[in-house]
Backbone as JSON Lines, residues from 0, in Angstrom:
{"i":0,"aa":"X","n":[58.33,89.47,163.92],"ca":[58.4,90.41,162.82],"c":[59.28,91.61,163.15]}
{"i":1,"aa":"X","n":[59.61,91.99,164.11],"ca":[60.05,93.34,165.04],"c":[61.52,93.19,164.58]}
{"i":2,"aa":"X","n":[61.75,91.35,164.92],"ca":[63.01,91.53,164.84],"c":[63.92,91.49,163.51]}
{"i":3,"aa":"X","n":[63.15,91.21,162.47],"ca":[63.18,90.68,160.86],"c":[63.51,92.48,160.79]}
{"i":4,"aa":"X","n":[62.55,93.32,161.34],"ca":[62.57,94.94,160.7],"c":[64.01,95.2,161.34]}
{"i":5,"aa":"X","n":[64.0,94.92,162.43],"ca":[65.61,95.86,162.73],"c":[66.82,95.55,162.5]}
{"i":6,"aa":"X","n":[66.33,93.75,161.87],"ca":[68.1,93.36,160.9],"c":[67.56,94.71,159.62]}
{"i":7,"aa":"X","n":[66.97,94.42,159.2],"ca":[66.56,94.97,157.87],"c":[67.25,96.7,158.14]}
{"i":8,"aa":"X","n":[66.72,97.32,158.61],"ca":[66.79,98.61,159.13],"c":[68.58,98.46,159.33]}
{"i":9,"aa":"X","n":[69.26,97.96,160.17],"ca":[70.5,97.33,160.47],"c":[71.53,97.18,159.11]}
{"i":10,"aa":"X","n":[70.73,96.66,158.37],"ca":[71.36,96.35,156.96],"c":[70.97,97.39,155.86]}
{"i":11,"aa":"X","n":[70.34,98.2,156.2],"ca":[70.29,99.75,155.46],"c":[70.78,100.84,155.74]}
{"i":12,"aa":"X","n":[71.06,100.28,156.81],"ca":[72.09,101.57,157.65],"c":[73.64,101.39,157.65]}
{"i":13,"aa":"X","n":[74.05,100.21,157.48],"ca":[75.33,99.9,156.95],"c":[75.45,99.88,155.62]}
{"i":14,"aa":"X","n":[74.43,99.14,154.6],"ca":[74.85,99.68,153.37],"c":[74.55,101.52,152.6]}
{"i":15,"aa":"X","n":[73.79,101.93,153.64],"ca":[74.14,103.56,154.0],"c":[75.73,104.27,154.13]}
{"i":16,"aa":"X","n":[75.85,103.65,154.68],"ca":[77.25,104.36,155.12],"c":[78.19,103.54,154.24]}
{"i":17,"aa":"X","n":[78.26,102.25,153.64],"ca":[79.31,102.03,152.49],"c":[79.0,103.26,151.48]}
{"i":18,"aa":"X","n":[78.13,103.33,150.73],"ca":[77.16,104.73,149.98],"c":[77.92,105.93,150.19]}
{"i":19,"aa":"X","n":[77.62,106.35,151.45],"ca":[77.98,107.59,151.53],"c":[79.68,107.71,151.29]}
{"i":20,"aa":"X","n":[80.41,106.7,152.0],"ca":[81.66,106.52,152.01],"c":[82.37,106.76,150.47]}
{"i":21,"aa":"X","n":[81.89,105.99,149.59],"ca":[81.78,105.61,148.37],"c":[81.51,106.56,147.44]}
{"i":22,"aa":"X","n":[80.71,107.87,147.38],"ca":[80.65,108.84,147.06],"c":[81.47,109.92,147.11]}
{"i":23,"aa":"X","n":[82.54,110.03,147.79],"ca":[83.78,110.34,148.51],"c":[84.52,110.42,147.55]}
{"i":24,"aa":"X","n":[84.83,108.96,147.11],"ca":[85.42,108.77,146.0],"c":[86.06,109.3,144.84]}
{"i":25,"aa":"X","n":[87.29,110.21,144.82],"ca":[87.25,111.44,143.53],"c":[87.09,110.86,142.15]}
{"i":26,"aa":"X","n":[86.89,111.4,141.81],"ca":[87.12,109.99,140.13],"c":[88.52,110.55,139.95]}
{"i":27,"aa":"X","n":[88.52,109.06,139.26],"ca":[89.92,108.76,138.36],"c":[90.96,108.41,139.65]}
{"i":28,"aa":"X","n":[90.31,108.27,140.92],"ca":[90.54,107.43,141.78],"c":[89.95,106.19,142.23]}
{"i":29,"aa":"X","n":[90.55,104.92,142.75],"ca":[89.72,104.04,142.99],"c":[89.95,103.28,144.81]}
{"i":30,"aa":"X","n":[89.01,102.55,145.16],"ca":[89.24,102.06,146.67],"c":[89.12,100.74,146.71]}
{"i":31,"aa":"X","n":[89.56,99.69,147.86],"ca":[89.4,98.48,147.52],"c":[88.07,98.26,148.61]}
{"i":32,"aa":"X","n":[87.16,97.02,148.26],"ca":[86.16,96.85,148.88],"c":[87.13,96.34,150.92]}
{"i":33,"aa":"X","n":[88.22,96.08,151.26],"ca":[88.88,95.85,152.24],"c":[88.95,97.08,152.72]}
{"i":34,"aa":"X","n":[89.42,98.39,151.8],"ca":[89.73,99.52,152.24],"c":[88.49,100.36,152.99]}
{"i":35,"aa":"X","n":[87.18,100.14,151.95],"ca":[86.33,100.75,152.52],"c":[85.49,100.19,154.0]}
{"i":36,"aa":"X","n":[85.86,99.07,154.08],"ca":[84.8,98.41,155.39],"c":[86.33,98.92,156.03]}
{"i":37,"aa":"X","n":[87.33,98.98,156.3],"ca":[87.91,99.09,157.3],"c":[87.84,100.94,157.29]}
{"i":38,"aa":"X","n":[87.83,101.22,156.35],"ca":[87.17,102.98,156.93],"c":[86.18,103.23,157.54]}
{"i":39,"aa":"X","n":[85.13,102.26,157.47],"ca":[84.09,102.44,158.01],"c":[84.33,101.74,159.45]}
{"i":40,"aa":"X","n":[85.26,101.5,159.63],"ca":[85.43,100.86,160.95],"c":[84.94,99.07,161.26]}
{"i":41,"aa":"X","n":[84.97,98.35,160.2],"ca":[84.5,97.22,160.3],"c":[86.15,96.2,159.34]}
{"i":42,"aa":"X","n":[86.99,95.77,159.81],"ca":[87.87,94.93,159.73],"c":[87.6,93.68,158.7]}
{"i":43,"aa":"X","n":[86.52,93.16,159.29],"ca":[86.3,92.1,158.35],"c":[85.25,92.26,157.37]}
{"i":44,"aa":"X","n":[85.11,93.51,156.56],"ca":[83.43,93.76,156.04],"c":[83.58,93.98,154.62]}
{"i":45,"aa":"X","n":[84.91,93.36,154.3],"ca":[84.99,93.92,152.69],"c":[83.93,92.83,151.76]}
{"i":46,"aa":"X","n":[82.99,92.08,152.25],"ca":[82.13,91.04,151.74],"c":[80.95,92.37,151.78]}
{"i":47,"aa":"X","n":[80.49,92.91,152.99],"ca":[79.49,93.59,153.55],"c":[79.67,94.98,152.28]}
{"i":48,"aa":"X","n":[80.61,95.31,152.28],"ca":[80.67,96.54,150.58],"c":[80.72,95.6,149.94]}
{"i":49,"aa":"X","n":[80.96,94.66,149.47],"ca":[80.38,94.08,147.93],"c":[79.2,93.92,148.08]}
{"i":50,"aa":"X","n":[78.39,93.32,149.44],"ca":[76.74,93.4,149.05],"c":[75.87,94.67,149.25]}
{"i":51,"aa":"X","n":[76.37,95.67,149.56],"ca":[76.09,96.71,149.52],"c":[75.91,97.49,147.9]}
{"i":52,"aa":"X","n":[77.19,97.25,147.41],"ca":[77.38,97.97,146.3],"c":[76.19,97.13,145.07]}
{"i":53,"aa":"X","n":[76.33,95.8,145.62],"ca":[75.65,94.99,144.76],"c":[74.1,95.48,144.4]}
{"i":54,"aa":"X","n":[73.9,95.54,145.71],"ca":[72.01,95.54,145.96],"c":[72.05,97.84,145.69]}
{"i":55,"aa":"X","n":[73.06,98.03,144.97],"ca":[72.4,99.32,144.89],"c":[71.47,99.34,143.8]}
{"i":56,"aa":"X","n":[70.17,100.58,143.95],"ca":[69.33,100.52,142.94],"c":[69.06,102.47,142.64]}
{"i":57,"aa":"X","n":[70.28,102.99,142.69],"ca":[70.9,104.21,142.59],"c":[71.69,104.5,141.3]}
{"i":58,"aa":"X","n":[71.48,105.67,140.71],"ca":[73.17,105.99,139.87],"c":[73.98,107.15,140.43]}
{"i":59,"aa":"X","n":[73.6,107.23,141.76],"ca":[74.58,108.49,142.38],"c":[75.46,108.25,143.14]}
{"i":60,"aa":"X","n":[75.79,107.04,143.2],"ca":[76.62,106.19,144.01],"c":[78.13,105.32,142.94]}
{"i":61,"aa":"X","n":[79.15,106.39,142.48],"ca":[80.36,105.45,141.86],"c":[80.88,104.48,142.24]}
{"i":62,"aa":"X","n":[79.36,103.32,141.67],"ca":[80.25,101.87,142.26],"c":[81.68,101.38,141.61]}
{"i":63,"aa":"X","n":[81.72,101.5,140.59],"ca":[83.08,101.15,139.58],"c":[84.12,101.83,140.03]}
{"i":64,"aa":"X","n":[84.07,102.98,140.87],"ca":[85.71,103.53,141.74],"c":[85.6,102.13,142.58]}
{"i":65,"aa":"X","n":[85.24,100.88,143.32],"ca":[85.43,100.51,143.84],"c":[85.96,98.9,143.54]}
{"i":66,"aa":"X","n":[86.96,98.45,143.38],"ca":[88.07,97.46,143.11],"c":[88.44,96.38,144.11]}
{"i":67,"aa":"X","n":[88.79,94.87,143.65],"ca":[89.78,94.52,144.55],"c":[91.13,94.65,145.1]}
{"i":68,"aa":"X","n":[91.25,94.11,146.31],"ca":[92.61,94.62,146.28],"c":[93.49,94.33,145.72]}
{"i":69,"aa":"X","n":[93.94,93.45,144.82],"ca":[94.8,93.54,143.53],"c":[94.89,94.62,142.66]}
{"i":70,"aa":"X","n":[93.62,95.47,142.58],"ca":[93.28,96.88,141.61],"c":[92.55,95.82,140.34]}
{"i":71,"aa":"X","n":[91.95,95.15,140.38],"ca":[91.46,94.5,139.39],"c":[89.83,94.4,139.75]}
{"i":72,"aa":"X","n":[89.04,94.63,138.39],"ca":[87.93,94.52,138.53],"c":[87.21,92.98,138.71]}
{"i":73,"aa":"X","n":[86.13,93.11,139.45],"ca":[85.74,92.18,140.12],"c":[84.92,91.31,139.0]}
{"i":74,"aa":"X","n":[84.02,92.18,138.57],"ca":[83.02,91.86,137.81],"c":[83.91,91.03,136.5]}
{"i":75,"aa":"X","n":[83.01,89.52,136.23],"ca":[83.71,88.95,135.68],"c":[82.81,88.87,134.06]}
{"i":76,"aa":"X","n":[83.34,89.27,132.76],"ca":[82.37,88.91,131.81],"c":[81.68,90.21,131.45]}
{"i":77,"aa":"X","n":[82.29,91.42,131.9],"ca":[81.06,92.81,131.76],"c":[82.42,93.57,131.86]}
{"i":78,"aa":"X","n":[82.52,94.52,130.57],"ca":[83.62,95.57,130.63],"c":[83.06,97.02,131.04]}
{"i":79,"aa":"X","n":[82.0,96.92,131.49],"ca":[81.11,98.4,132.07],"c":[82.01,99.03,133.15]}
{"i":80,"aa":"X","n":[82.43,98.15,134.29],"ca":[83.24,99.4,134.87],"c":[84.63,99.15,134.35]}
{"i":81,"aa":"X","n":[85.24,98.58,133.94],"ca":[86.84,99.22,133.16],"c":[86.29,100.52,132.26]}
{"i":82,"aa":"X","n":[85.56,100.54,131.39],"ca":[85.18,101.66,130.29],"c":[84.98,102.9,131.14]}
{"i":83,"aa":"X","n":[84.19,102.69,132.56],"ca":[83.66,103.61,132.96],"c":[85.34,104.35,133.84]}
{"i":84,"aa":"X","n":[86.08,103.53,134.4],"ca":[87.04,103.91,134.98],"c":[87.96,104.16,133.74]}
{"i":85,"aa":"X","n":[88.41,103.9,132.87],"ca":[88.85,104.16,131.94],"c":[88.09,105.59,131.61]}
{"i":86,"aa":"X","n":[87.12,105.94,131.66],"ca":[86.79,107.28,130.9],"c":[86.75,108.34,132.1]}
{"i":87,"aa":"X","n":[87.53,107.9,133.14],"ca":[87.79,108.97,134.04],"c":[89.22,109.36,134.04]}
{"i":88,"aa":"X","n":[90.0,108.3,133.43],"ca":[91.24,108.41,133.52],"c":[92.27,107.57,134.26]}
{"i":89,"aa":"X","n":[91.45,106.3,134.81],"ca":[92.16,105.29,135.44],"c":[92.7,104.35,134.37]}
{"i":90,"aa":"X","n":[93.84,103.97,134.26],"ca":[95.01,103.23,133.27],"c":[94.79,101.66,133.69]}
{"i":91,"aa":"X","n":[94.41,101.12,132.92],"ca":[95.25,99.38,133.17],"c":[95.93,98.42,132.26]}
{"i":92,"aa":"X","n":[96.79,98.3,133.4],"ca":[98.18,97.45,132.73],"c":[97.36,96.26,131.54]}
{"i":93,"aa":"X","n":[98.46,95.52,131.39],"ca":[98.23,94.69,130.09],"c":[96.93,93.21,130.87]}
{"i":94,"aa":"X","n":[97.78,92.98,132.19],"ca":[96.9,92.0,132.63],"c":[95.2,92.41,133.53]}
{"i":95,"aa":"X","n":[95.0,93.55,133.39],"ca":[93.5,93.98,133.63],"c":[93.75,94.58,134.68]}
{"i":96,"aa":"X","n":[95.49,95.27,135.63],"ca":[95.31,95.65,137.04],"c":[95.52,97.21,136.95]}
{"i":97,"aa":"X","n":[95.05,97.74,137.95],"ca":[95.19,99.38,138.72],"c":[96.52,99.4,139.13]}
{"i":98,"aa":"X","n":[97.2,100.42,139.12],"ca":[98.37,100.88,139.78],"c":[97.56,101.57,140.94]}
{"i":99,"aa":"X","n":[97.92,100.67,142.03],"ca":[96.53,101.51,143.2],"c":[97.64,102.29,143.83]}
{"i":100,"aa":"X","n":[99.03,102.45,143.48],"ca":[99.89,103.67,143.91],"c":[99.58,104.84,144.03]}
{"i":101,"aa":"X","n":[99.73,104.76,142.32],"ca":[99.24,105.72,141.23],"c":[97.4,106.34,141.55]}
{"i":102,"aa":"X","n":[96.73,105.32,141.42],"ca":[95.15,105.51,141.42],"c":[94.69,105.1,142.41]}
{"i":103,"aa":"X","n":[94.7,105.03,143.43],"ca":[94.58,104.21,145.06],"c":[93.95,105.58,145.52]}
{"i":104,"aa":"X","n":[92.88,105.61,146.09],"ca":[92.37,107.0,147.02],"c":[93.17,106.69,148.35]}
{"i":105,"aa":"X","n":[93.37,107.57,148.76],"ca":[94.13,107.45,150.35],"c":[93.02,107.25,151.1]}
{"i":106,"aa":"X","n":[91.9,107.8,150.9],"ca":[90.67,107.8,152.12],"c":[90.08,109.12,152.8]}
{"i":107,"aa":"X","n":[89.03,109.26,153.49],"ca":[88.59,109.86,153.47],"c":[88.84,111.26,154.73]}
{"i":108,"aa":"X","n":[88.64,112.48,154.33],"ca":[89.23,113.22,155.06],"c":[88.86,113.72,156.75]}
{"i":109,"aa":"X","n":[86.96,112.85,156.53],"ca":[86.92,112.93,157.8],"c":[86.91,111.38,158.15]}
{"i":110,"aa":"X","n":[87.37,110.8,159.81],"ca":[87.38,109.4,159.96],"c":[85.75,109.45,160.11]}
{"i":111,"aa":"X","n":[85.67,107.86,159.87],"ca":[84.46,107.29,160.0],"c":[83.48,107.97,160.93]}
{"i":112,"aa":"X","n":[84.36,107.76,162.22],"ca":[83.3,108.09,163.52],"c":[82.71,109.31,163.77]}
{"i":113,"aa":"X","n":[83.09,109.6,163.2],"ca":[83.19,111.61,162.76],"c":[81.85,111.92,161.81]}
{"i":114,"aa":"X","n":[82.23,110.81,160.53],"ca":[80.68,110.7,159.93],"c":[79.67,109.98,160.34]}
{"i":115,"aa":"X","n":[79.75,109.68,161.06],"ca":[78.85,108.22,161.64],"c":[78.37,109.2,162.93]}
{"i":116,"aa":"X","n":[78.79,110.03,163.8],"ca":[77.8,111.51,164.35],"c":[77.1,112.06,163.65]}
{"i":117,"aa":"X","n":[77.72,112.48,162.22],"ca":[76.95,113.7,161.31],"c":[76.07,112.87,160.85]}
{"i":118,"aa":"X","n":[75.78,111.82,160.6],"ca":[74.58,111.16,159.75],"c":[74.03,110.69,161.28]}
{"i":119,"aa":"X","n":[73.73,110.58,162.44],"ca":[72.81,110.21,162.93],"c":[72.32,111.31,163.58]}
C-alpha cells in the first residue's frame, strides 16, 4: 500500500507543477503541451501535461492557453476552448491553427529548477 501512496503522491506533485507552470500563462497567450513538460524539465512529458490538465478538478488553472504543437486545439468535437481563447484575443486561421509566433508564450521567467526550490 506504501508504495501505491508514493506513485500517487509522485503523480500529484508533477501534475502540481504542470498547474503551477500553466498559470503563468498570460492570456491571449498560448503554450504547447511539449513546451510545458520540457520547462518543467521533463523532455518526453508532453503526454504527462495532457493528463495532468485532463484530471484537473479546478477553474484556476487556464487549461485552454494550452495547445498542440501545431497551435491547434486538441479537444476534438467541443468549441469551449477556441471561444475561450478567442475571448482573450487569440486569432485562428481558417483551418483551426494559432500563429504560435504571434501567440506562442516564450516561457517562463523563472527556470523550472528555480521553481521547483520555491515550492518545496
Amino acid at each position: 500500500m506504501e508504495n501505491i501512496e508514493n506513485q500517487k503522491s509522485k503523480i500529484e506533485n508533477q501534475f502540481e507543477r504542470v498547474y503551477t507552470l500553466v498559470r503563468q500563462i498570460p492570456q491571449g497567450k498560448v503554450a504547447s503541451y511539449g513546451q510545458i513538460a520540457r520547462w518543467l524539465g521533463w523532455p518526453r512529458g508532453a503526454r504527462t501535461v495532457g493528463w495532468a490538465l485532463r484530471a484537473l478538478e479546478t477553474d484556476d488553472v487556464p487549461w485552454q492557453r494550452v495547445v498542440n504543437a501545431q497551435g491547434c486545439v486538441s479537444l476534438t468535437g467541443d468549441t469551449t476552448q477556441q471561444r475561450l481563447l478567442e475571448a482573450e484575443g487569440v486569432v485562428f486561421d481558417h483551418t483551426g491553427r494559432i500563429d504560435l509566433k504571434v501567440y506562442g508564450w516564450t516561457g517562463p521567467l523563472t527556470p523550472w529548477w528555480e521553481e521547483e526550490l520555491r515550492l518545496s
